[in-house]
KOLKOL-489166 format. One line per 5 residues: their letters; for each residue x, y, z of N, C-alpha, C, O. Coordinates in Angstrom, 3 decimals. Atoms other than C-alpha are relative to their C-alpha. Layout:
# residues N
a> X Y Z X Y Z X Y Z X Y Z | ...;
***
This chain:
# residues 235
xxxxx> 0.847 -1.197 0.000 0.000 0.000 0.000 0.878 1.241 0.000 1.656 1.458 0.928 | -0.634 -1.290 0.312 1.404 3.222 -1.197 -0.380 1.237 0.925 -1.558 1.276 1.282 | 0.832 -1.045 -0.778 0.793 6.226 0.815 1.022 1.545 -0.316 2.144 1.880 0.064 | -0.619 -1.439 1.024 1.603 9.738 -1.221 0.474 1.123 1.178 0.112 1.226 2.350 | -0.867 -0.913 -0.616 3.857 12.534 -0.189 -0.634 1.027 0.250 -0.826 1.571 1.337;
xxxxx> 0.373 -1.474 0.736 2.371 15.437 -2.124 0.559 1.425 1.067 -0.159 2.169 1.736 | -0.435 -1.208 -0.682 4.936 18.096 -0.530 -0.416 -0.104 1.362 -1.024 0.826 1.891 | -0.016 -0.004 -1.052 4.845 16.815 2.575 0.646 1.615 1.090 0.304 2.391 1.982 | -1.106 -0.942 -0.842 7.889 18.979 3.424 -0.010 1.684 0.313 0.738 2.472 0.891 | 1.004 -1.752 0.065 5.462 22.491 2.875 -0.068 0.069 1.399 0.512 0.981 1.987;
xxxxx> 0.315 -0.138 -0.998 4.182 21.499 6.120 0.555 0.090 1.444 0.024 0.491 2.479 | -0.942 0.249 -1.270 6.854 20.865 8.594 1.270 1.353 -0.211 1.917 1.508 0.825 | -0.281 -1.019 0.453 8.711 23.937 7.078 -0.289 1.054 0.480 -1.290 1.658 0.096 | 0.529 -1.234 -0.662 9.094 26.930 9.643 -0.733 0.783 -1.512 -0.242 0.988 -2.622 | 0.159 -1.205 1.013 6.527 29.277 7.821 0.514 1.427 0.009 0.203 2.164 -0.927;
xxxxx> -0.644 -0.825 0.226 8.724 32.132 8.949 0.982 -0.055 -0.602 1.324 1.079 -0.939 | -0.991 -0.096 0.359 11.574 31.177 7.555 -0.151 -0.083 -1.672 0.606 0.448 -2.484 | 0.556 -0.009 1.710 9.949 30.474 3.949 -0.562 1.558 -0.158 -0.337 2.135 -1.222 | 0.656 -1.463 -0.074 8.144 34.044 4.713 1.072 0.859 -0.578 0.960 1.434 -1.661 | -0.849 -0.911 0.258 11.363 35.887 4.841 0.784 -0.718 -1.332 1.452 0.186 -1.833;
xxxxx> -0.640 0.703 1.137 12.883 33.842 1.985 -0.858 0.711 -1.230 -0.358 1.221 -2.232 | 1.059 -0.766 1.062 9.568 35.232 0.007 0.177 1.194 -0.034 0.087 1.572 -1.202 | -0.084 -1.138 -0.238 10.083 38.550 1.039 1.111 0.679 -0.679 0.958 1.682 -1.377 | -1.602 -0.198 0.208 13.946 38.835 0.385 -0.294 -0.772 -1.758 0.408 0.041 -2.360 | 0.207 0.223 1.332 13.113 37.243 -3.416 -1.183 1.336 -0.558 -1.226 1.732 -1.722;
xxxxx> 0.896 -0.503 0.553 10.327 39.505 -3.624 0.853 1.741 -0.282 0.859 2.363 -1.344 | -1.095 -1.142 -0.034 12.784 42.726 -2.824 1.129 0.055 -0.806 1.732 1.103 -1.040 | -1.518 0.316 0.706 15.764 41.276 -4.808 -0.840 -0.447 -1.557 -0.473 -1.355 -2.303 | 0.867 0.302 1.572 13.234 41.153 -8.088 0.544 -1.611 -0.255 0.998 -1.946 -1.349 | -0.693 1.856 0.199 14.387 36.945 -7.641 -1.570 -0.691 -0.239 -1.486 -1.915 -0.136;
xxxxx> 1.162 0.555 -0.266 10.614 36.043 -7.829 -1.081 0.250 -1.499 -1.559 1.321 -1.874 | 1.180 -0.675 1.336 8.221 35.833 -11.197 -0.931 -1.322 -0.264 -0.559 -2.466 -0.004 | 1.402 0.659 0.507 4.950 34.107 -12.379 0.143 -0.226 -1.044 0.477 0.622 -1.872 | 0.887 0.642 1.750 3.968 31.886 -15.459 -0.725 -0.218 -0.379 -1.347 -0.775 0.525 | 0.889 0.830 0.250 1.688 30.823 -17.047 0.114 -1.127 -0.266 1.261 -1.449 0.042;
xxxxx> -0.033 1.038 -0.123 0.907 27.212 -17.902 0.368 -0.456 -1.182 -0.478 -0.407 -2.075 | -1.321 0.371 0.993 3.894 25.850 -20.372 0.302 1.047 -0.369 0.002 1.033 -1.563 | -0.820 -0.773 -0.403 5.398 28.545 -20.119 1.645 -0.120 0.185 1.924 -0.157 1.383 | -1.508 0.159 -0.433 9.617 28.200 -20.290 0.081 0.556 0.610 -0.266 1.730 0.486 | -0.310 -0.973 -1.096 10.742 29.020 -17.081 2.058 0.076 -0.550 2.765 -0.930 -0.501;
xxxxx> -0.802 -0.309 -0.284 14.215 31.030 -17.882 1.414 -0.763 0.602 2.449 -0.108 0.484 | -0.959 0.587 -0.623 16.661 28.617 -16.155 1.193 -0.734 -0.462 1.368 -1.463 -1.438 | -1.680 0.418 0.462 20.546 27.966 -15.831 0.413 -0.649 0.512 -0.338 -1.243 1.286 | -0.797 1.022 -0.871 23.126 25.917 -14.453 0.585 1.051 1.032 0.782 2.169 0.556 | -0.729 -0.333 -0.770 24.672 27.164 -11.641 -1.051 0.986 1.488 -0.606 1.837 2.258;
xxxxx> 1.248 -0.919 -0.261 21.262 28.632 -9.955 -0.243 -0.773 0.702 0.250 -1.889 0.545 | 0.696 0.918 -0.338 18.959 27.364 -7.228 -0.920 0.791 -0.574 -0.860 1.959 -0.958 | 1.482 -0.584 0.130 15.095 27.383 -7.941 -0.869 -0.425 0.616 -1.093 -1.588 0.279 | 1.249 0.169 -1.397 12.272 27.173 -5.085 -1.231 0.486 -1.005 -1.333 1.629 -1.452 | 1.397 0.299 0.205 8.710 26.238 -6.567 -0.851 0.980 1.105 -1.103 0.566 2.237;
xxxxx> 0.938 -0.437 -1.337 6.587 28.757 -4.510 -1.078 -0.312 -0.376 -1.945 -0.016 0.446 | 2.144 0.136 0.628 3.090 27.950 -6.182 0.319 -0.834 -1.232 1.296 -0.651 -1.957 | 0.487 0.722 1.137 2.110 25.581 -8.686 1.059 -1.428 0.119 1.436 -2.210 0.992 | -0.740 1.364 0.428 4.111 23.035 -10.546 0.991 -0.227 -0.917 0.430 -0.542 -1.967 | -1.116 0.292 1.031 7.360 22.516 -12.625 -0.120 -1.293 -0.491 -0.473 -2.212 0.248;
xxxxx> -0.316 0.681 0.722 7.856 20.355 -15.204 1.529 -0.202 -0.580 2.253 0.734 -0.921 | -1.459 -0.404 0.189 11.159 19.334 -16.016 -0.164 -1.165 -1.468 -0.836 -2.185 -1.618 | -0.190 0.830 0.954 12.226 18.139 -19.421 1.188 -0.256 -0.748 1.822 0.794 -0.640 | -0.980 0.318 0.437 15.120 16.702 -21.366 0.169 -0.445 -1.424 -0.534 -1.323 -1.924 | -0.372 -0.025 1.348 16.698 16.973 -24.828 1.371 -0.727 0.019 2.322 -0.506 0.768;
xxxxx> -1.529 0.695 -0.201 19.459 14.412 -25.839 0.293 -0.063 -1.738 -0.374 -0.832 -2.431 | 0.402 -0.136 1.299 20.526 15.470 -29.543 1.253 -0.901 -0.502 2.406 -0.507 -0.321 | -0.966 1.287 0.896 22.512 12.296 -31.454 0.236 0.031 -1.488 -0.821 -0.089 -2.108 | -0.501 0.289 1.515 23.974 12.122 -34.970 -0.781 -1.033 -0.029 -1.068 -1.693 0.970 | 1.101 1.362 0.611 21.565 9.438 -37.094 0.936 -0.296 -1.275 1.349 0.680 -1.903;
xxxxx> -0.543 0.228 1.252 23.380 7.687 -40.014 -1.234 -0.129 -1.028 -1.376 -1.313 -1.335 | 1.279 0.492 0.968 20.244 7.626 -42.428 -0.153 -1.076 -0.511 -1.274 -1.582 -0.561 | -0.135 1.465 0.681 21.377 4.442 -44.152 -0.292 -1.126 0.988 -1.237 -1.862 0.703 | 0.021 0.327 -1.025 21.796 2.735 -40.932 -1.440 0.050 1.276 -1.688 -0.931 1.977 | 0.386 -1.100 -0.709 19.461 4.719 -38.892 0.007 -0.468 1.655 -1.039 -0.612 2.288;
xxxxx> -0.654 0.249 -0.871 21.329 3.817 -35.848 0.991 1.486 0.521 1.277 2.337 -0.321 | -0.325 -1.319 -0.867 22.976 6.728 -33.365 1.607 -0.266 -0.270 2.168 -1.298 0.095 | -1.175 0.342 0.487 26.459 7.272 -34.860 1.295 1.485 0.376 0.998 2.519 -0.222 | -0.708 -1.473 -0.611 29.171 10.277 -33.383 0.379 0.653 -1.150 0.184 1.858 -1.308 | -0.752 -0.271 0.849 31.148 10.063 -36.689 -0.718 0.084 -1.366 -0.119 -0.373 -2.339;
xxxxx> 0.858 -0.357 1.225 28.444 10.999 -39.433 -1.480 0.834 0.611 -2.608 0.394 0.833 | 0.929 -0.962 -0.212 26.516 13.916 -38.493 -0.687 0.251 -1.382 -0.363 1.248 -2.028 | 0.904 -0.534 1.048 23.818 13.674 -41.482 -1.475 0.574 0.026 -2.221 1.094 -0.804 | 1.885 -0.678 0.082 20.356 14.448 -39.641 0.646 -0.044 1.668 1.320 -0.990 2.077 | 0.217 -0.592 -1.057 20.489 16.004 -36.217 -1.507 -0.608 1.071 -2.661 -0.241 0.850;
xxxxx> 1.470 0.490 -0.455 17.895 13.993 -33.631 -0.242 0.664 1.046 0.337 0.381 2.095 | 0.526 -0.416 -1.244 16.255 16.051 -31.414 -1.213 -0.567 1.069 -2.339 -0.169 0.770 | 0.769 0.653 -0.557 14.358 13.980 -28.619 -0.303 -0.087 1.608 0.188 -0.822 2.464 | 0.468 -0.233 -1.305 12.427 15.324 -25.604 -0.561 -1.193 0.753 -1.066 -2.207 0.271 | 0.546 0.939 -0.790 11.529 13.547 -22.628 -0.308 0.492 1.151 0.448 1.227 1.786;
xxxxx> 0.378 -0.634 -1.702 9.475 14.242 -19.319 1.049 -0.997 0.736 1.395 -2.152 0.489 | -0.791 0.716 -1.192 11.725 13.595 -16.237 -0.862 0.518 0.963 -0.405 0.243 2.072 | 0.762 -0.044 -0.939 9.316 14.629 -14.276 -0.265 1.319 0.758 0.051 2.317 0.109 | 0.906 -1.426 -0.048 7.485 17.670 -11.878 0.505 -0.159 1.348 0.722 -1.188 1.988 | -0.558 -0.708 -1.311 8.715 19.627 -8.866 -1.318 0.574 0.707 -2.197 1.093 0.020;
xxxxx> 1.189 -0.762 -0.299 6.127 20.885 -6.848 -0.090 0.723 0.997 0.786 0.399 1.800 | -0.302 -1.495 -1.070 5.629 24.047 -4.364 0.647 -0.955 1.281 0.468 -2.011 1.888 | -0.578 0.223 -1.437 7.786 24.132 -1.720 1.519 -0.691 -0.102 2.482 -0.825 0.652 | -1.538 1.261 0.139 10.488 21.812 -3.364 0.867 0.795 -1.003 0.348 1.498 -1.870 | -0.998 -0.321 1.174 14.108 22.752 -5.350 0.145 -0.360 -1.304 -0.622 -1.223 -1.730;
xxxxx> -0.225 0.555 0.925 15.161 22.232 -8.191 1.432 0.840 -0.837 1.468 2.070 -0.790 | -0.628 -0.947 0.884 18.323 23.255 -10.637 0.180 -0.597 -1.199 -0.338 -1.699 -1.382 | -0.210 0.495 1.580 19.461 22.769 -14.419 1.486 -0.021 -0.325 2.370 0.836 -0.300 | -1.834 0.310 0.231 22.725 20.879 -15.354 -0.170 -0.078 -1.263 -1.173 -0.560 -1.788 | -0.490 0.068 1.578 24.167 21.276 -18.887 1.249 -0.763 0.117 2.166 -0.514 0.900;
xxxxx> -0.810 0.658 0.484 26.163 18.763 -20.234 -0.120 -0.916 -1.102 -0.486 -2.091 -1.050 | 0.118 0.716 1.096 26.406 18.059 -23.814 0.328 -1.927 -0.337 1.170 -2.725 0.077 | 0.920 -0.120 1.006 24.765 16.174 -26.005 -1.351 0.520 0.816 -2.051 1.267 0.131 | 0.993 -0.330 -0.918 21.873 16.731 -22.773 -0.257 1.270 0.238 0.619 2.120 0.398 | 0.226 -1.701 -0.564 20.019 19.936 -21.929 -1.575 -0.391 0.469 -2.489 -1.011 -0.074;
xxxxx> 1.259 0.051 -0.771 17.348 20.182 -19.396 -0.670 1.444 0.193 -0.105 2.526 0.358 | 0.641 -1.171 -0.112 14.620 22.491 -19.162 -1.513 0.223 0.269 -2.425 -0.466 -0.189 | 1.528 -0.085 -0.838 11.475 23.741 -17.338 -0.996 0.740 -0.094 -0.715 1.936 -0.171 | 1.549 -0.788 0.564 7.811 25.000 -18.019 -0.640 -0.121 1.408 -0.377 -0.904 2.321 | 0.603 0.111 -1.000 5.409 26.028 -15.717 -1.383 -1.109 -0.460 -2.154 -0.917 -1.400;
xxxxx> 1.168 0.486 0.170 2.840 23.404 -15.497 -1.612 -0.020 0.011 -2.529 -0.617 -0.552 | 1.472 -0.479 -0.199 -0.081 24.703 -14.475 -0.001 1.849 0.035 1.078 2.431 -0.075 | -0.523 -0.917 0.168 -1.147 28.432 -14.411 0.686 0.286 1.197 0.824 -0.529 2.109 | 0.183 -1.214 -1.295 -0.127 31.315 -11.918 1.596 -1.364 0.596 2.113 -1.099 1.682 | -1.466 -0.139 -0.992 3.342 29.170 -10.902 0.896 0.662 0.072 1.311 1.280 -0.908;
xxxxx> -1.045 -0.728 -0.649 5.785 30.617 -9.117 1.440 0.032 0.448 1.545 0.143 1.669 | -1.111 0.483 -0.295 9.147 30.117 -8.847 1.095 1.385 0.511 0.867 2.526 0.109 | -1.251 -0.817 -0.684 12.418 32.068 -6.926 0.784 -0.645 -0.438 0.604 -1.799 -0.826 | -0.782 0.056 0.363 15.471 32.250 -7.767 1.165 0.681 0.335 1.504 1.802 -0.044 | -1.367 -0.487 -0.168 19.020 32.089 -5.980 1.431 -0.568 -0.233 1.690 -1.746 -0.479;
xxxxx> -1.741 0.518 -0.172 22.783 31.686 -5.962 -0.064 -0.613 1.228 -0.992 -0.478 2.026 | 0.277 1.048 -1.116 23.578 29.248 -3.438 0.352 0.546 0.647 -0.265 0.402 1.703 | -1.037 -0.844 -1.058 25.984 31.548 -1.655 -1.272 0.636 0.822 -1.086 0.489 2.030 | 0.489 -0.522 -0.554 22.770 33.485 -0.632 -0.917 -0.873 1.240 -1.518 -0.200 2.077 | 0.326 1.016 -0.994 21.465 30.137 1.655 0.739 0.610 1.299 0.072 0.748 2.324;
xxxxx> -0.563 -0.657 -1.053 24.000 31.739 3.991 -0.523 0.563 0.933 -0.067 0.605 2.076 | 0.353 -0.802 -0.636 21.812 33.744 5.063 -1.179 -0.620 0.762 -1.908 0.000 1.535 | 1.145 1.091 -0.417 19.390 30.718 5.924 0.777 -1.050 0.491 0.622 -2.121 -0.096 | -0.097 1.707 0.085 21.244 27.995 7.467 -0.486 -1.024 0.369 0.030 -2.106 0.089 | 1.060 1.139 -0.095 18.631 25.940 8.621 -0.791 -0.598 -1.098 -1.106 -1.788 -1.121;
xxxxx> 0.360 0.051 1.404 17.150 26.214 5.149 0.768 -0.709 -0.676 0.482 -1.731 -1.300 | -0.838 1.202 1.149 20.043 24.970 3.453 0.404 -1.296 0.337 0.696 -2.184 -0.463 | 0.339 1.761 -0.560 20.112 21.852 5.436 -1.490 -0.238 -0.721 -1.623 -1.116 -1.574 | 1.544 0.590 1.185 16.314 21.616 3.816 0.156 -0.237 -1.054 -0.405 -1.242 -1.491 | 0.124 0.008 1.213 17.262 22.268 0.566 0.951 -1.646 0.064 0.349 -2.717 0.002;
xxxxx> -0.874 1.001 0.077 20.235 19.689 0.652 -1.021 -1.283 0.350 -1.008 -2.185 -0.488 | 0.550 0.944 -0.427 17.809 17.298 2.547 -1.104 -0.528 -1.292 -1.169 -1.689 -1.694 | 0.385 -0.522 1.185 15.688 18.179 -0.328 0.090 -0.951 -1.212 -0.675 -1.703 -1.816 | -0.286 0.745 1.484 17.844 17.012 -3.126 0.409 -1.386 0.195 0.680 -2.120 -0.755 | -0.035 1.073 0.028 18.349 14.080 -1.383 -0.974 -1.306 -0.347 -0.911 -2.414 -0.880;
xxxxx> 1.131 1.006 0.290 15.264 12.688 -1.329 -0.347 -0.112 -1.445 -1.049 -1.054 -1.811 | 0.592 0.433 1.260 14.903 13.320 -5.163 0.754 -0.965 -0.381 0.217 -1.946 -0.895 | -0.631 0.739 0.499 17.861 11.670 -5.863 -0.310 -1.337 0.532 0.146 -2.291 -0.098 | 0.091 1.285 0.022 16.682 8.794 -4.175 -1.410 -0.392 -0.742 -1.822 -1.552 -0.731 | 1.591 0.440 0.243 13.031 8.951 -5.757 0.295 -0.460 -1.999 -0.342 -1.281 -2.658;
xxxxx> -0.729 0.587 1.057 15.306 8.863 -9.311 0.782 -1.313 -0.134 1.156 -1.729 -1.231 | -0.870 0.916 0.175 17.207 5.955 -8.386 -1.877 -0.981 -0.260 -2.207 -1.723 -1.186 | 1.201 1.032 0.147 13.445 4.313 -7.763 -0.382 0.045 -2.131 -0.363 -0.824 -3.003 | 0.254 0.286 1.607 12.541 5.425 -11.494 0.784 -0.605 -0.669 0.101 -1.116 -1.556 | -0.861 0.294 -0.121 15.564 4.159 -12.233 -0.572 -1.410 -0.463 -0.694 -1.853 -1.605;
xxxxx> -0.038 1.539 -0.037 14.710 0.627 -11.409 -1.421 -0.642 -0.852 -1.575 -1.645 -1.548 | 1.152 -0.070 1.237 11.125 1.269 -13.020 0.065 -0.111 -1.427 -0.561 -1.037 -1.942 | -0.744 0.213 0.956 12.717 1.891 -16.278 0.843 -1.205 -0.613 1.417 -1.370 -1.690 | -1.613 1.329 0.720 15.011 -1.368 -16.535 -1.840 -1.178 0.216 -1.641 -2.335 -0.155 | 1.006 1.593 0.500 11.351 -3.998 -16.543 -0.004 0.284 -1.126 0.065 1.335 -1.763;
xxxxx> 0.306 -0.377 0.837 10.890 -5.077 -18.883 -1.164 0.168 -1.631 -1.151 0.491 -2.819 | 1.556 -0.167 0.299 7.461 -5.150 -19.907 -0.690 1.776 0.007 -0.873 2.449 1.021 | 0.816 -1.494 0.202 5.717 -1.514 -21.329 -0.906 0.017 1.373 -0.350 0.485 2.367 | 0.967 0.158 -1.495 2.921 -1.978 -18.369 0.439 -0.309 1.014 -0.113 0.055 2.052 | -0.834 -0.485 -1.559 5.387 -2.613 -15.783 0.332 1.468 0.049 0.020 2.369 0.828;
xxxxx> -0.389 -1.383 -0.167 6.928 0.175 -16.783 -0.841 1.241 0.896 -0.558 1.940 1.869 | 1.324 -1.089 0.461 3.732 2.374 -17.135 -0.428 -0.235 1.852 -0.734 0.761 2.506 | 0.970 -0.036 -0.677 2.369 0.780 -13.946 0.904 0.705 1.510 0.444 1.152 2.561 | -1.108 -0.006 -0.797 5.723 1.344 -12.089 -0.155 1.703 0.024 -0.482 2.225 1.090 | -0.063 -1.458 0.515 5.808 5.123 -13.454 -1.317 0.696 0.884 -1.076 1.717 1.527;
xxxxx> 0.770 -0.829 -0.079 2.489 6.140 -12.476 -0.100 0.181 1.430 -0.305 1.198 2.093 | -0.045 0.314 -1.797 2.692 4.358 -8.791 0.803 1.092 0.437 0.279 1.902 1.201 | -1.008 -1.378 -0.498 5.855 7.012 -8.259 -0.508 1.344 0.133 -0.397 2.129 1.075 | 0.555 -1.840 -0.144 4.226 10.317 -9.073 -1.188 -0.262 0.772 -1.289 0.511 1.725 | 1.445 0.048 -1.158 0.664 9.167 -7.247 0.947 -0.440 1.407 0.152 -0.269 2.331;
xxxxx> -0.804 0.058 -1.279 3.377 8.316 -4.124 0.449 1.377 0.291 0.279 1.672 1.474 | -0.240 -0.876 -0.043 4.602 11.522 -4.534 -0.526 1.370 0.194 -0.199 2.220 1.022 | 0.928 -1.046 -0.223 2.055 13.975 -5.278 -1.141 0.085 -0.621 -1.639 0.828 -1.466 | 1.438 0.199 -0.033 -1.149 12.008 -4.656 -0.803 0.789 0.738 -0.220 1.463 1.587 | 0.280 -0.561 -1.130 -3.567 13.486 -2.876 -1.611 -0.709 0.114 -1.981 -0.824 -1.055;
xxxxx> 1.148 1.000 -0.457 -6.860 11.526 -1.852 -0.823 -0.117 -0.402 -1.063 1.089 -0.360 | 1.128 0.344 0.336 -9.841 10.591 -3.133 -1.298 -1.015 0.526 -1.234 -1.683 1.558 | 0.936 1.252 -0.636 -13.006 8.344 -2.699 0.664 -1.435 -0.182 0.789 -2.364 0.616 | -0.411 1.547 0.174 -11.512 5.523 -4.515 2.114 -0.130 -0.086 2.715 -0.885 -0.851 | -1.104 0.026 0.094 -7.858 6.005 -4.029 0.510 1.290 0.309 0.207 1.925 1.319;
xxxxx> -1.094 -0.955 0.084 -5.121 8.790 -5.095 -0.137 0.690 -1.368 -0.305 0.043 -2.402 | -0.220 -1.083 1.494 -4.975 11.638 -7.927 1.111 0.694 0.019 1.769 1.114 0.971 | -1.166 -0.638 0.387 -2.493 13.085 -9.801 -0.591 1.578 0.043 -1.361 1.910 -0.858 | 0.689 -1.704 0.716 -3.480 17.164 -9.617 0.155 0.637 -0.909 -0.391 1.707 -1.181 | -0.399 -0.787 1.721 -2.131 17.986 -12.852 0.060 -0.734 -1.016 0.747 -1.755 -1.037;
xxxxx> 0.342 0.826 0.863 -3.128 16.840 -15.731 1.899 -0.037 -0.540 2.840 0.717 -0.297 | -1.176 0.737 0.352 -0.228 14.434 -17.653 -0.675 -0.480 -1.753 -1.556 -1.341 -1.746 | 0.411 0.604 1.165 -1.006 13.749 -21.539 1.104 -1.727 -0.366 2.237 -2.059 -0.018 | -0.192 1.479 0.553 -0.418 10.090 -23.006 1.537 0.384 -0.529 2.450 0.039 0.222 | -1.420 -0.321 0.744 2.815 11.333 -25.245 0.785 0.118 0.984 1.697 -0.694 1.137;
xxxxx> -0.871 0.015 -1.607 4.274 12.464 -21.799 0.332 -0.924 0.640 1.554 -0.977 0.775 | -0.250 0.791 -0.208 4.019 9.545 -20.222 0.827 -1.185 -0.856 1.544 -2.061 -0.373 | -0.764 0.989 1.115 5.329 7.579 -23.461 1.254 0.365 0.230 2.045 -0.497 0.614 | -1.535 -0.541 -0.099 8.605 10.003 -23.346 0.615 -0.895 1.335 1.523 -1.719 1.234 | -0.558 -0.060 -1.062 9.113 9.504 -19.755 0.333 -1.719 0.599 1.098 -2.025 1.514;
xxxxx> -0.571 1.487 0.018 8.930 5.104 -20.267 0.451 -0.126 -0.835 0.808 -1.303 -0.812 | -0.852 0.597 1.237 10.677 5.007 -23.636 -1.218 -1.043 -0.505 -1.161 -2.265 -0.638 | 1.308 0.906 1.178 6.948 4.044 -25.569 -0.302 1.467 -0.515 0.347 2.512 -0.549 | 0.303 -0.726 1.095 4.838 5.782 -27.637 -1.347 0.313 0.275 -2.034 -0.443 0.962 | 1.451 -0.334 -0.318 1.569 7.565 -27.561 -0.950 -0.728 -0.102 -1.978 -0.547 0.551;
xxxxx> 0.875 0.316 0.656 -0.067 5.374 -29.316 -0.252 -1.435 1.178 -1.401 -1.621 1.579 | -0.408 0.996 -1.012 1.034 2.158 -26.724 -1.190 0.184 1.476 -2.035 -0.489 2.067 | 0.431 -0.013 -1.713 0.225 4.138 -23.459 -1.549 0.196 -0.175 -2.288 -0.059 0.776 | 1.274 -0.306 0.143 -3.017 5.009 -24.765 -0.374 -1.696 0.140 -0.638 -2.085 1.277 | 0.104 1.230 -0.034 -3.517 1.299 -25.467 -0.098 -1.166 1.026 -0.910 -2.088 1.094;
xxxxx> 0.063 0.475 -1.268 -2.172 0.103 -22.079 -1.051 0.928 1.158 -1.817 0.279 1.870 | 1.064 -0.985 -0.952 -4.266 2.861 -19.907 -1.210 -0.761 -0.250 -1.920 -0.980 0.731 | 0.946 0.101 -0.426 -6.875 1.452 -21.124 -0.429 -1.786 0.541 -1.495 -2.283 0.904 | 0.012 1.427 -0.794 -6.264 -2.197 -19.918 -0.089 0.200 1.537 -0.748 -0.355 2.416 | 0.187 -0.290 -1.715 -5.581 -0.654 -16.676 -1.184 0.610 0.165 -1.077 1.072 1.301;
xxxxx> 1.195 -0.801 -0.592 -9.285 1.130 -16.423 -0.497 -1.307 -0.190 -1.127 -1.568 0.835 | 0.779 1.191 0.164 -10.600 -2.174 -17.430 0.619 -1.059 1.194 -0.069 -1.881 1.800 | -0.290 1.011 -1.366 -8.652 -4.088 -14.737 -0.375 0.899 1.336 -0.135 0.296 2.382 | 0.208 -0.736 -1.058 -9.794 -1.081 -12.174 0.959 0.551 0.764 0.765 1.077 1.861 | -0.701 -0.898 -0.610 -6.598 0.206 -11.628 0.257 1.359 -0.097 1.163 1.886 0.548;
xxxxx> -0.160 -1.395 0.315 -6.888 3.550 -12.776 -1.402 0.476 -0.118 -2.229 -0.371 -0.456 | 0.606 -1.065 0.522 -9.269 6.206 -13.211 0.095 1.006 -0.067 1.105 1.645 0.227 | -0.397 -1.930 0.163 -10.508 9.863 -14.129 -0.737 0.359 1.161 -1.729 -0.136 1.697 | 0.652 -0.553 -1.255 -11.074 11.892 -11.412 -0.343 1.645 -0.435 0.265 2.308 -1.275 | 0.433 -1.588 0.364 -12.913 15.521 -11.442 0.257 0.107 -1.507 -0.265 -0.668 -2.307;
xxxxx> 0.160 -0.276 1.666 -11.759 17.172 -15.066 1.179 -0.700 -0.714 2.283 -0.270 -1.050 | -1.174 0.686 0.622 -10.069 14.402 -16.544 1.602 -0.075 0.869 2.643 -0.069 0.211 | -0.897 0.660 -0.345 -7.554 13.604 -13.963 0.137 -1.092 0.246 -0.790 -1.865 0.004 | -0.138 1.591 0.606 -5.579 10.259 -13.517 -0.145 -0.215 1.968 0.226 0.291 3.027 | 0.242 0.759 -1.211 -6.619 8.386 -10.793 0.146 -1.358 0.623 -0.687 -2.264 0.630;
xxxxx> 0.142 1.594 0.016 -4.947 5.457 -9.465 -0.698 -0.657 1.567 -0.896 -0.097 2.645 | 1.434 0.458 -0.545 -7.309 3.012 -7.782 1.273 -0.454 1.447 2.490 -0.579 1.311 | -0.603 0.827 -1.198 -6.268 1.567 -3.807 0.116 -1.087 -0.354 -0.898 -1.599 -0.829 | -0.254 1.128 0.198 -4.755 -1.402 -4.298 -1.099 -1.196 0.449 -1.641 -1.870 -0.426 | 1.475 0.913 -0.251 -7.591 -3.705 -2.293 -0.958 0.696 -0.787 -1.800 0.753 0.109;
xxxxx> 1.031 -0.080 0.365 -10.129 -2.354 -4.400 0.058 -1.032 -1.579 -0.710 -1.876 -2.041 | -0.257 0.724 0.992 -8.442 -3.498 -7.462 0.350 -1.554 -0.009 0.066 -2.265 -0.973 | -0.701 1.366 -0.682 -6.973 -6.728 -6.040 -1.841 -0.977 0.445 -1.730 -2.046 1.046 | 0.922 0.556 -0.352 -11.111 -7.789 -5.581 -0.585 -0.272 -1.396 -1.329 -1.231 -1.599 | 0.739 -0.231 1.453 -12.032 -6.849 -9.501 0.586 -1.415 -0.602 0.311 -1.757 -1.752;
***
């Protein structure tokens, strides 16, 4: 039995110390609004604090293609492959930054509207050090919630994958329902394809094996809703 995060760490989070953090971004023009996909601006060497909404983070990995071949080749640059992929969504309250390192480039949209994001140099944590023990604590936990996708990624069955994938973000930032857990932001089919290495056409295909076995549904306006395990485990 899974039991979701959804930004736990908002709550246990002196709210003075996030206050003056808001305040001091809001004075230091470090603080701006998006709308929903929206490129959020971001570099390497930066932190970025989610104050509202939801980040999306995504990834470009661009490979030489031999056309004849059409196999990934260093030494015959004849067609340029450009190929995005969701890595997944940050959500208020949590860090995040952007590493460059060729052929890879990562980069972030606001997911929904009205998010909010800050933006500092790390040097300025200084002025927080209880905070930057959070943040650090922070990036630990993603890095361990990546090693889990990680292991999601290597079944090797599409619907493990898929079923592995969706369990992580509803652990993460489910939040309750009658018959289970919802995702609060909507996720399109292609997205999910990027983010298991399938195809739109697949996840559409598998989703709907899983509404027919009762592990999933839509909740409110078309969100994804996965079902409590005993409910499905009776179907």
């Amino acid at each position: 039995m899974y039991s979701p995060l959804a930004s736990n760490n908002n709550n246990v989070r002196p709210f003075l110390t996030w206050q003056r953090i808001s305040d001091w971004a809001q004075e230091h023009y470090r603080c701006r609004t998006f709308v929903r996909d929206e490129r959020i601006p971001a570099r390497p060497g930066l932190l970025y604090l989610v104050q509202r909404g939801a980040v999306r983070l995504t990834g470009n990995a661009q490979v030489n293609v031999d056309l004849e071949s059409d196999e990934p080749t260093p030494t015959t640059p004849l067609m340029a492959q450009d190929e995005e992929a969701f890595l997944g969504f940050v959500g208020a309250g949590q860090p995040f930054e952007i590493v460059a390192q060729a052929p890879f480039t990562l980069q972030s949209f606001a997911h929904v509207d009205q998010t909010t994001v800050i933006w500092l140099y790390w040097h300025d944590l200084d002025n927080w050090p209880h905070f930057r023990r959070e943040i650090a604590d922070a990036f630990r936990y993603q890095h361990q919630r990546k090693l889990l996708w990680l292991s999601t990624l290597g079944q090797r069955r599409t619907i493990d994958r898929l079923i592995g994938f969706l369990t992580l973000l509803i652990e993460e930032f489910g939040e309750p329902c009658e018959s289970g857990y919802y995702l609060p932001w909507s996720l399109t089919h292609a997205q999910i394809g990027s983010a298991i290495g399938s195809t739109r056409v697949t996840i559409t295909r598998l989703m709907g094996k899983l509404r027919q076995r009762g592990m999933i549904q839509t909740y409110g306006d078309g969100l994804l809703c996965l079902a409590a395990p005993e409910s499905y485990l009776k179907s």
